[in-house]
C-alpha positions as CSV (number, residue, x, y, z in Angstrom):
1,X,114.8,107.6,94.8
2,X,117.7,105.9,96.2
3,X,120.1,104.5,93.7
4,X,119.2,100.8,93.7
5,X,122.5,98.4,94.7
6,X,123.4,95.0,93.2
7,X,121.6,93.1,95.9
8,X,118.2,95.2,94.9
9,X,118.5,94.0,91.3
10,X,119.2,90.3,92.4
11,X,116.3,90.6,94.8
12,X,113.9,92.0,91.8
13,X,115.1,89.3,89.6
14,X,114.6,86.5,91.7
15,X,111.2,87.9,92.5
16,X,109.9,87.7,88.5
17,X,111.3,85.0,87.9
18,X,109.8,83.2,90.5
19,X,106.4,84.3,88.6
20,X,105.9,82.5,85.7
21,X,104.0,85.5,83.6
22,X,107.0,87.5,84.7
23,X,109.9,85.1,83.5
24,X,108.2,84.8,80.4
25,X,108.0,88.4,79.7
26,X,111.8,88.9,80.8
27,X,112.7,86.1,78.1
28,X,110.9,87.7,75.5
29,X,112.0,91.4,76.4
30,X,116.1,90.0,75.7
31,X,116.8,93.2,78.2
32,X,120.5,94.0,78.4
33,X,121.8,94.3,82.0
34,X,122.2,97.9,81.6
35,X,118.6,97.7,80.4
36,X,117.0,95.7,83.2
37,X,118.7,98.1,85.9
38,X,117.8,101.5,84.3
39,X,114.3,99.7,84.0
40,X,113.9,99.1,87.9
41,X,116.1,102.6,88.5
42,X,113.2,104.4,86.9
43,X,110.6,102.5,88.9
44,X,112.3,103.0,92.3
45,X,112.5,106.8,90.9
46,X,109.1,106.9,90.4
47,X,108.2,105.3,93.2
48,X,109.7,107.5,96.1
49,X,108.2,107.3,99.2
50,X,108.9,110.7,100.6
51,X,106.8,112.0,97.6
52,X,104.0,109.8,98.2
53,X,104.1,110.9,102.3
54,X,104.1,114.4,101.2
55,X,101.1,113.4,98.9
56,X,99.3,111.5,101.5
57,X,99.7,114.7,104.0
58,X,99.0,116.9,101.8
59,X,95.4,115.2,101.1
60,X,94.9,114.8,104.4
61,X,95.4,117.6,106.0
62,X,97.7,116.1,109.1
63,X,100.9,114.9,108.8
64,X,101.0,111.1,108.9
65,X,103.7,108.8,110.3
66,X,106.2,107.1,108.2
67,X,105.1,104.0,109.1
68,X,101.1,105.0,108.5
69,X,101.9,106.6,104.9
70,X,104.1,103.4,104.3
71,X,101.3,101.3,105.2
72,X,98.8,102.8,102.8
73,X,101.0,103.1,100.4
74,X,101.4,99.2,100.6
75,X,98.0,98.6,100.1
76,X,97.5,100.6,97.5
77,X,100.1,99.1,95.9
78,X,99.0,95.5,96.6
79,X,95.4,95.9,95.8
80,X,96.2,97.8,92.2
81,X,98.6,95.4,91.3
82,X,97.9,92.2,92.8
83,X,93.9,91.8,91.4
């Protein structure tokens, strides 16, 4: 839930438009720059990964490492996004 810096929006950018679905979509959404970066500031608040470690624990039962909740977290990620 960290405020995202310049370098984090850069990095995202580059990122979809190095997709071609996602360059596509950013041309047709005409997003303002204070659009775009409330856009991924509401994702990185959403996606805060203290919550999802408390989450993961709390499931669980045992509290897991940073790294281990990280790691899952990852996956997850990767496999409901990425197929």
């Amino acid at each position: 839930m960290a405020p995202l810096t310049n370098a984090d929006y850069s990095a995202h950018k580059h990122h979809m438009r190095a997709d071609p679905i996602g360059r596509a979509e950013m041309r047709a959404a005409s997003f303002s720059k204070p659009q775009w970066k409330a856009g991924m500031q509401a994702i990185e608040d959403q996606f805060d990964g203290a919550a999802v470690k408390a989450a993961i624990d709390a499931a669980t039962g045992v509290t897991t490492t940073n790294a281990l909740s990280k790691a899952m977290h990852e996956a997850w990620m990767n496999r409901k996004w990425r197929t």
